[in-house]
N, C-alpha and C positions, 0 to 999 in steps of 0.2 A: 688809513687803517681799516682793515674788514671788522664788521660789523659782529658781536659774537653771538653765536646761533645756542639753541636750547640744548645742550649736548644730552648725549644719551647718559645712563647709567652703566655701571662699568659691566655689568648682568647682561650676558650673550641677548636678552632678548632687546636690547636699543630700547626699552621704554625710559622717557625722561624723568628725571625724578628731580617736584621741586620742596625742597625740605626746610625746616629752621620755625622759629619758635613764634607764634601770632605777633608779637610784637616786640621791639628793640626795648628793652628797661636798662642795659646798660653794657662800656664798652666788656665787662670782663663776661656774664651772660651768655653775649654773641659770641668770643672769644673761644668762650670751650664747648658751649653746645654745637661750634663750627669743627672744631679740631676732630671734636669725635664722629662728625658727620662722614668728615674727610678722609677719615681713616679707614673706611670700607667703602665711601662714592664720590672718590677723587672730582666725578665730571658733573657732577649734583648742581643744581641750583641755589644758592643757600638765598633763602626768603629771612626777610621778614618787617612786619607794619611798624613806620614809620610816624604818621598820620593814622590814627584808628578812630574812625568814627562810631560812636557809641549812641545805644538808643538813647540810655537814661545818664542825664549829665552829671557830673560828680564823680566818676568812673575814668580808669586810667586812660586817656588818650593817645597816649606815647608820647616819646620823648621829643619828638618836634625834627627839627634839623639838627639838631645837637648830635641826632644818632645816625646821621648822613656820614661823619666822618669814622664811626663806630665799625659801618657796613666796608665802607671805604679800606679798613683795617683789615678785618675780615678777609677779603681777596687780595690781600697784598703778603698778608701774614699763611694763609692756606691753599690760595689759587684757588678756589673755589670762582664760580661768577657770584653776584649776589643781588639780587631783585625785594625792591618795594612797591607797594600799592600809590598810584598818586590821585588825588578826586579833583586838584585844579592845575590850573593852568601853570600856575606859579609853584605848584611840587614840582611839575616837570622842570622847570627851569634848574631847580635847586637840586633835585637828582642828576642833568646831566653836567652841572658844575663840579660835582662830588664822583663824575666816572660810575653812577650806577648803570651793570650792563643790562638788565632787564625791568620789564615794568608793567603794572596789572594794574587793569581798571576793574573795582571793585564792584560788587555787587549792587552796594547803595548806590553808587554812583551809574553805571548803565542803565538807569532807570529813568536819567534825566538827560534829552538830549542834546540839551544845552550844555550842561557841563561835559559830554563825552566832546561835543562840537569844538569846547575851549579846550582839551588835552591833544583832540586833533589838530588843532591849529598849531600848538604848539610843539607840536613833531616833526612838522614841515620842516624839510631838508634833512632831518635828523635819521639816522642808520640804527636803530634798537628793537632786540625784540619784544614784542607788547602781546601779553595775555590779558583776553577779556572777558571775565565773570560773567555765568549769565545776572539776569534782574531777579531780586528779590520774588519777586511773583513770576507764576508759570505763563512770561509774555516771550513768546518766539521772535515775533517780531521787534521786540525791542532789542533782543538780543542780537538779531543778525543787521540790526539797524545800527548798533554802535560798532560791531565786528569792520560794517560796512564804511563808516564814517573813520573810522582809524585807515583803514584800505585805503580812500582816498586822499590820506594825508601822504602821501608815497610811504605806509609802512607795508613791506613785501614780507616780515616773519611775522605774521598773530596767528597766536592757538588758543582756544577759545578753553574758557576754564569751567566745566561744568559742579557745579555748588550746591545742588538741590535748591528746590523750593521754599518761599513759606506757603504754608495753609493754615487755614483756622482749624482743619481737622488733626486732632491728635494722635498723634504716630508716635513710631518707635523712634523715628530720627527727629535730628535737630532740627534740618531740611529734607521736606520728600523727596526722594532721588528723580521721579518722574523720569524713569528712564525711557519712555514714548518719545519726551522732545526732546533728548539727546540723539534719538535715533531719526527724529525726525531732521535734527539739525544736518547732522550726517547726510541724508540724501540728498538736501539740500544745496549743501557745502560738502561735495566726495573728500575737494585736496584740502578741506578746512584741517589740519589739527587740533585735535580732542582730549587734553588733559580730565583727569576727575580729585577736585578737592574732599577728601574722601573723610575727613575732619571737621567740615562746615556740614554734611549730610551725616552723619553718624551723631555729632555731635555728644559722643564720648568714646571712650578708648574701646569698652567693651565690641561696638559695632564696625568697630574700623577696617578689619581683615574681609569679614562679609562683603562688606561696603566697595571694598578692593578688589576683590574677586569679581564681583558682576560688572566693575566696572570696566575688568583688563578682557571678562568673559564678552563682552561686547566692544573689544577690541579698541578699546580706548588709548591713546599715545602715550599716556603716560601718568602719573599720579604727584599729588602736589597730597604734604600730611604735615599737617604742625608736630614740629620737633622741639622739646627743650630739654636741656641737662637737668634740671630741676621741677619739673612740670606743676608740684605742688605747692612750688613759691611762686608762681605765675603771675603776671599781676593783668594779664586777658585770659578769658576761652584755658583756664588752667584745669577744667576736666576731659576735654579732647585732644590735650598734647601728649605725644609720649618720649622717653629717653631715643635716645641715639640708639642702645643696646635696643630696645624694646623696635626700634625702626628694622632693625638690621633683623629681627627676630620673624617680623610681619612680610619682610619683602623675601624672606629665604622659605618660607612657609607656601607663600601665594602658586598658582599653579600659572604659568605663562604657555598660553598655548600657539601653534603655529594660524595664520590666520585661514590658509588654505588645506586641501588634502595634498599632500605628494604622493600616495602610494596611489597606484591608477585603479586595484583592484577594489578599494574602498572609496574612491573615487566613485567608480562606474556602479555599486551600490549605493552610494549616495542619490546618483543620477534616475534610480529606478525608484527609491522612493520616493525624491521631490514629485517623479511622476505622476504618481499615485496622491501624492497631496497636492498637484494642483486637479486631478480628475475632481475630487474633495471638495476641492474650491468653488470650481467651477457648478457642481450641484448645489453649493449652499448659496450660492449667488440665485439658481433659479429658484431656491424653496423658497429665498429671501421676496425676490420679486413676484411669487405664486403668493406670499402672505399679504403682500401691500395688495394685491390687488382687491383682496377680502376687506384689508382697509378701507380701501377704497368704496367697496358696496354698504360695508359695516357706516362710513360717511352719508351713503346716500339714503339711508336707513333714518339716521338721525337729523338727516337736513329736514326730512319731510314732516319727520313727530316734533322737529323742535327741541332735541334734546341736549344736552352740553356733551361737550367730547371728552372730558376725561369722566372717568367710572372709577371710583377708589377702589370698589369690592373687586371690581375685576381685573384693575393692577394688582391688585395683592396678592389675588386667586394667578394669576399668571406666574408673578413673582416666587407663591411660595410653589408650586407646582417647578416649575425651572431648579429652583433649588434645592424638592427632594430627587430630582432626576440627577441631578450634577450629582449629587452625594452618590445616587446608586451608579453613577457611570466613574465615579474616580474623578470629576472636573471639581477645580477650584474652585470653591462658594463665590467669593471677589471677581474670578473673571467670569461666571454665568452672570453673576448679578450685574456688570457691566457692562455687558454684550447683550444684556436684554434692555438695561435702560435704554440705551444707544437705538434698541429696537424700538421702544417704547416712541421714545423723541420723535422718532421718523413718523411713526404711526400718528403720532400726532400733529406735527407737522404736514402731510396728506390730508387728513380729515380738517384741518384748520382752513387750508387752500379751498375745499371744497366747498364748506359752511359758509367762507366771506369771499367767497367768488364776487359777488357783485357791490361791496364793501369798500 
């Protein structure tokens, strides 16, 4: 029997949609937050945690294997596929006893290569497709480390499920979207496929469309959203769920854009301005190299009087100057202020080489 693939959404633009409620609480639950899924995304994914790992214990875990045959229901009763999270080796066993057709390696779990090592091993021979969460923290490489380690168990379908971040800085999302390393994963991995969990980064209803938008805006394959019929009797993550109505409301609203130009006339104006901003480029690459080299003298300055290399008055004096120029030019406050640290770092990174040259 072929192996079943992430089907598209029934919506002309083929993004995958994988939908249903953070966690399985019971068979009647899944039953009808499935039925209403189904009745507007026939080829949807229907999700949901089985095993839920929680920070602080005492807290619903889910219902265990019990709700293996729940899911089991679910696609028999709606044709729906239906997909669970597994973190050992011993879920997988017990999902592919139960005919689950999909399966995601969770956040927590990518983090440890051992345990992605053991759900690898345990895929060996096996035909299913597997999404894999990035890690809790903004680590690339852990992320393309487990993508890679499932790869080598002979699985040919993974789409990597991007979740945002943690940080300790306080944001407006649950998870920072950090959509640099999504884009970074992307060059990395072209034919990777790119879902966005757009519920674990928003981490409330309010943020969820936004959240959807940059993510389909950056051409992402497709969206995964916690779906429940009752989101307020929840017993996980019950402020980032929303109805099946409320779903169907968010993805007819969203704007799906083509990924290319087809029309050749905007096209060929396309092609004049890239022109013109890589002319752009190319100059601030020399002002960039014209500054270090001032670094560089500003080092040889300070090697000879013995002086430390950072200067707080004259980061600040740098800092606030950049930021009333951004204001009077229309630039973002956050991306001056980033593009200068960045400048910063290097600045000091040069003068560091310089000072413990013989060190």
């Amino acid at each position: 029997m072929q192996a079943p693939t992430l089907l598209p959404t029934s919506q002309v633009t083929a993004k995958k949609l994988v939908v249903g409620p953070c966690s399985a609480e019971s068979w009647e639950q899944l039953l009808q937050t499935a039925y209403q899924i189904a009745a507007n995304y026939p080829h949807a994914i229907f999700r949901a945690g089985v095993w839920k790992p929680r920070t602080v214990p005492g807290l619903f875990e889910g219902a265990g294997t019990d709700a293996l045959p729940w899911l089991a229901d679910v696609k028999k009763q709606t044709g729906l596929l239906v997909a669970t999270e597994v973190a050992t080796a011993k879920h997988v066993e017990k999902v592919l006893e139960y005919g689950i057709d999909v399966v995601w390696v969770g956040a927590r779990t990518t983090v440890n290569p051992f345990f992605v090592q053991e759900i690898a091993q345990a895929l060996k021979g096996v035909k299913i497709p597997v999404l894999v969460k990035n890690p809790l923290h903004p680590d690339l490489k852990l992320w393309l480390g487990a993508i890679e380690r499932i790869k080598k168990s002979g699985i040919d379908d993974i789409t990597a499920v991007h979740r945002g971040f943690y940080t300790y800085e306080k944001t407006a999302y649950r998870n920072t979207p950090r959509w640099e390393l999504l884009l970074e994963l992307k060059l990395l991995q072209p034919d990777l496929q790119v879902i966005c969990d757009i519920s674990h980064i928003a981490g409330n209803t309010v943020l969820l469309a936004q959240v959807a938008q940059q993510g389909l805006d950056l051409n992402v394959d497709g969206l995964m959203v916690e779906t429940h019929f009752n989101p307020q009797q929840a017993k996980s993550d019950a402020q980032q769920q929303i109805t099946p109505e409320q779903l169907h409301l968010l993805l007819s609203t969203l704007k799906y854009r083509q990924p290319h130009f087809k029309d050749v006339t905007l096209k060929n104006a396309l092609q004049q301005l890239r022109l013109q901003i890589d002319g752009i480029d190319a100059e601030i690459l020399k002002l960039l190299s014209q500054r270090m080299e001032l670094v560089t003298d500003i080092a040889a300055l300070k090697d000879a009087a013995q002086v430390s290399i950072f200067q707080i008055e004259r980061w600040r004096s740098i800092l606030d100057q950049a930021l009333v120029q951004a204001d009077t030019l229309g630039l973002h406050a956050d991306f001056v202020k980033n593009l200068f640290i960045q400048i910063h770092d290097e600045s000091i990174r040069i003068q560091s080489a310089i000072l413990n040259k013989n060190c």
